[in-house]
Each structure stands twice: as C-alpha cells, then as structure tokens.
N, C-alpha and C positions, 0 to 999 in steps of 0.2 A: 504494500500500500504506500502510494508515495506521503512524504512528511509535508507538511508547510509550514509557515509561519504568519503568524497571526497578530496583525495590529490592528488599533481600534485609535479613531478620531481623536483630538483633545475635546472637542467641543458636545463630547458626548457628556461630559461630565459638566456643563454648565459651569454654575458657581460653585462648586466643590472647589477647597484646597487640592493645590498640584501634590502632595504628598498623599491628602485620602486619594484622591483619584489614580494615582499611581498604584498605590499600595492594593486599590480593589482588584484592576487591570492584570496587575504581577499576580495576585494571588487565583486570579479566577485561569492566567495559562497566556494571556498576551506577550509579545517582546517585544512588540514593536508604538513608535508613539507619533501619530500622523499630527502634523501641526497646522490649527486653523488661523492664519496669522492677525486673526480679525480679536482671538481670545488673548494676544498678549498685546498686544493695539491698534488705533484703527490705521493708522499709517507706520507701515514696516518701517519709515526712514525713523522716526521717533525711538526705537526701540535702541539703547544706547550699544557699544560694544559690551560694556560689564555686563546689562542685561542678557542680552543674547549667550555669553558665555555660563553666566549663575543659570540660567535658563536648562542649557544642554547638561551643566554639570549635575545638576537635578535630576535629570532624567534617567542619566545614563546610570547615575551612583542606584539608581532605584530597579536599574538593572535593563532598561530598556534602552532600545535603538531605534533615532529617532529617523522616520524612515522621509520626511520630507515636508513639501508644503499640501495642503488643497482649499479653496475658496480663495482663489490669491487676490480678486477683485473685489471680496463682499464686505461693504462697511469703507469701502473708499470711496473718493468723489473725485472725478474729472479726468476719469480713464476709462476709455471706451475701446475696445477690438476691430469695430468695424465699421466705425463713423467714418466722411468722408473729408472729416476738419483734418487737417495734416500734420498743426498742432496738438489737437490730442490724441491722434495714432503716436506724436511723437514723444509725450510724455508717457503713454504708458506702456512704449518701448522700455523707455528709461525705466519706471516702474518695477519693470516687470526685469530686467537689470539689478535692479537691489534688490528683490526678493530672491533671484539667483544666489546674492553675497549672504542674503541671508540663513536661505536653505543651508550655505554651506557652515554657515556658522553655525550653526545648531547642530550640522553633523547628517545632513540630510543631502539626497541623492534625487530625488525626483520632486516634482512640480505638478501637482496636477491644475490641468487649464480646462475649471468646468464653468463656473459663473455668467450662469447665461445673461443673466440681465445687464453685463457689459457687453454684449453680444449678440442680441438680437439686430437683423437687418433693418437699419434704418429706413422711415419713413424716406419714400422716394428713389432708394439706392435698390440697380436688384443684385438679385443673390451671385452674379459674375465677380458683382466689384466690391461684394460685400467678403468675399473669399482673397479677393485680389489684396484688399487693405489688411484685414488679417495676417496673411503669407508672409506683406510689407512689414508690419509692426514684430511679428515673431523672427522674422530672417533679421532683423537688427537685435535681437534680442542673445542671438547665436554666439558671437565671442565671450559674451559672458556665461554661457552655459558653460562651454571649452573652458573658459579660466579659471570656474568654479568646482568643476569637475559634477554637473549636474543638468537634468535633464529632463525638457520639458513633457509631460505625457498628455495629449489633447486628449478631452473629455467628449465624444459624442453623447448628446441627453434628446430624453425623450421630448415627442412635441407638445406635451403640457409643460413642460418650462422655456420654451420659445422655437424660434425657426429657423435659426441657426446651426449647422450640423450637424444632424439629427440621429445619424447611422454610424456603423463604423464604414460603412465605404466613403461617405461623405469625409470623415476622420482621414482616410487613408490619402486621399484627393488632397487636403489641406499639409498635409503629411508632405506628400510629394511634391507641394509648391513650394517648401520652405528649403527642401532638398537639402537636410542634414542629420544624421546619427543623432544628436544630440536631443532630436525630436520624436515619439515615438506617440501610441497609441493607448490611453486609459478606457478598462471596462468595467461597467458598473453593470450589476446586476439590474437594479431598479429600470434604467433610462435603455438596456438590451431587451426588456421584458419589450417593450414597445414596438420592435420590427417585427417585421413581419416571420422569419426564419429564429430556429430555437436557440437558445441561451449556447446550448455545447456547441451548434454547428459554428457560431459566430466564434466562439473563442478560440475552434480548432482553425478555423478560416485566417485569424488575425496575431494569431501564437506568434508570427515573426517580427510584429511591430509590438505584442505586448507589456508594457513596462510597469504596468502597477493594476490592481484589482480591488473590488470594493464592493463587500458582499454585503446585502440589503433586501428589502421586498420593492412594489409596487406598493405596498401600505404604508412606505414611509417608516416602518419599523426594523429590527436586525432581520438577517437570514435567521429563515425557517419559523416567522412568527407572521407570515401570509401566505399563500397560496404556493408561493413557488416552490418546485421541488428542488432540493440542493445535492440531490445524489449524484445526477447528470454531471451537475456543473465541476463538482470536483473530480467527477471522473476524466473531466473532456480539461481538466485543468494537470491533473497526472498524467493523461494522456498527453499532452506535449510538452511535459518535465518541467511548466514553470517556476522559475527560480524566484518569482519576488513576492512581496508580504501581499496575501490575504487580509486586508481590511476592510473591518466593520464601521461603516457610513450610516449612520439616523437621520429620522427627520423629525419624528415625532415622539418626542417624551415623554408622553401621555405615562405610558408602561413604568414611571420613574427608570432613573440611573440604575440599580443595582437590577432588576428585571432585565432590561436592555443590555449590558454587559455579561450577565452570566447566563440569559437564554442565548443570548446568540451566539457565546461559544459554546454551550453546551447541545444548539442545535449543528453548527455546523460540525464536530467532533460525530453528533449521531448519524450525520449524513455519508461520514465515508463508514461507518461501520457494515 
C-alpha cells in the first residue's frame, strides 16, 4: 500500500493558539503545515524577517514541515491576475515575488494559485486575453521562483467560484503559456468533483504536472464527510507514486476544529484500508 503524507491548512484552526493547533494536528498523525498567508497578515510584505523566522521555528520545533503557501491573494487589495490595467498585472507580479521570499522563508516549496476572486474575467475582457494577462503577470513572477527554490502550482476551481480556469486542461493550457518547470499543476478534490470525467481518471491524466493535492468534499467539509468516495482517489494517487503532501482544505466549520481535523484523517486512513 503506498505511504503519504498528510498536511492540513493553518486556517483550519481559526483562532486557536499556533501551539494548541499544532499540538492537535501532530497528535491526530499530520506532518505537514500549509500556510494561509492571510492568518499571519493581511499583506505578506508587513510580516517582519524575525517574524517569519519565530514563525517557521514554531512549527518545525513542533515537528512539522511547512509545506508552503495557498490563498496567496485573499485578504489583499489591489492585485488582480487578469485585469487589463498593466499597472496592477504589474504589482501583483511583484506580489506574488514576495510571497515566493516568503514561502521560502518559512521553509516552504510550493504556492498554490487558487483565489479566484482575483481572477475572475473581467467585465468586457474575453477569456483569450484574460489567459494572455495571466501567463504575462506569472512568467514575471519566474526568476523568483528559481531564486527561491519554489514553485508555483495553479489551482483549476470549480465554476461556482468563478470562470476562470475551471478544469485541469484549462490548468494545463495556462501551464504551457508561462513555459517553465517552476510552474506546475494543483488538484483539489472539491473544485475536480465539478468536471465532467472522474476524480482518478483526472489525476492519473495530470500525474506529470502534479505538485501538491488537497483533499476535501463538494460540502465544503474534510474528505470523507460528503459524498465523495476516497478509495478511488488514493488508489489513482498510489497509482502514479505521488510524492507530495496530501492536504486537508475546509471551508466550512460548522463541524468545529477538532471534528474537522480528526474525521478527516481518520476518514482518509479508512479509505486506503
């Protein structure tokens, strides 16, 4: 049976102390600690060197590895992906440039680029030039991935969070225009449930761009506390030897933090049994 490894969001824990949260995560079987940059500020430039280093050493002394950034735009203002102002394609180049310095400071490897609501196609733009300006702002974003040693993973979401991207072939497409290694392709279980073609076939179809995973429902809750089956999905994830953290993505915390953390790994554990 193949092994993975299992991280789980920061922002799953809300206002919890980074120590109880830590301490729940390590104890329930997690190792890894996704970071929402929005929970340690609302603008990454703000977050000092010390902080960012007290930050990592937290995390790490608690035994975890922090595996990167995701929501890198939510809780920012005046950074847009696909607007046609040239000026803010050109700051949230830049942006997205310091979240690279930062990922790496914390000790993180990947970025994921899901936030649609920076990324929905503008009123008036269509979706040619809406891919085109994109490509533009992430192929400037490129030297500093290289320098940082970290790497962007775009987030295809389903079309209840906007109309941007929507599949992973559309993924692949933005992929291919930015034309660099250093970019690669994020799956989420929630926003795959939405194509049309099943969860396993997509992952085994995208195994060569796939850089990070993020297991969830359609309800908004962890895997295996809505409809979806998770047998499949780890099979077709052993099936092509993925090497990188399985994490657990919420949306709704209705279920409180400790239900949420220890249903979801204790369904995804029952799923490969």
């Amino acid at each position: 049976m193949a092994s993975f490894r299992y991280g789980i969001c920061n922002e799953t824990f809300q206002d919890w102390p980074l120590d109880k949260a830590l301490e729940l995560a390590k104890r329930v079987g997690y190792t890894g600690w996704e970071v929402a940059p929005f929970m340690l500020a609302d603008d990454a430039r703000s977050i000092t060197p010390q902080q960012r280093s007290d930050y990592r050493s937290q995390v790490e002394a608690a035994g975890f590895e922090v595996i990167g950034l995701h929501w890198l735009l939510a809780k920012t203002e005046g950074f847009y992906l696909t607007t046609d102002n040239a000026e803010v394609r050109k700051a949230t180049t830049e942006y997205f440039c310091e979240l690279a310095r930062l990922c790496k400071d914390l000790g993180g490897k990947v970025m994921v680029l899901g936030s649609p609501q920076q990324r929905n196609v503008p009123e008036g733009a269509s979706m040619e030039q809406a891919y085109e300006f994109a490509a533009e702002v992430l192929r400037g974003v490129v030297p500093a991935l290289e320098e940082n040693g970290v790497r962007i993973a775009l987030e295809p979401l389903g079309h209840e969070e906007g109309n941007f991207m929507n599949t992973q072939a559309q993924g692949r497409q933005l992929r291919e225009m930015i034309g660099s290694e250093h970019v690669g392709l994020h799956l989420d279980v929630k926003a795959m449930s939405d194509e049309t073609e099943d969860i396993a076939g997509l992952i085994r179809e995208n195994a060569d761009l796939m850089l990070h995973f993020h297991a969830n429902d359609p309800n908004r809750q962890g895997p295996g506390m809505g409809d979806v089956d998770f047998a499949p999905i780890f099979e077709a994830l052993g099936a092509v030897d993925y090497q990188g953290w399985v994490s657990v993505e919420v949306f709704d915390y209705a279920p409180g933090v400790e239900t949420l953390v220890t249903e979801s790994m204790r369904n995804m554990l029952a799923a490969q049994a």
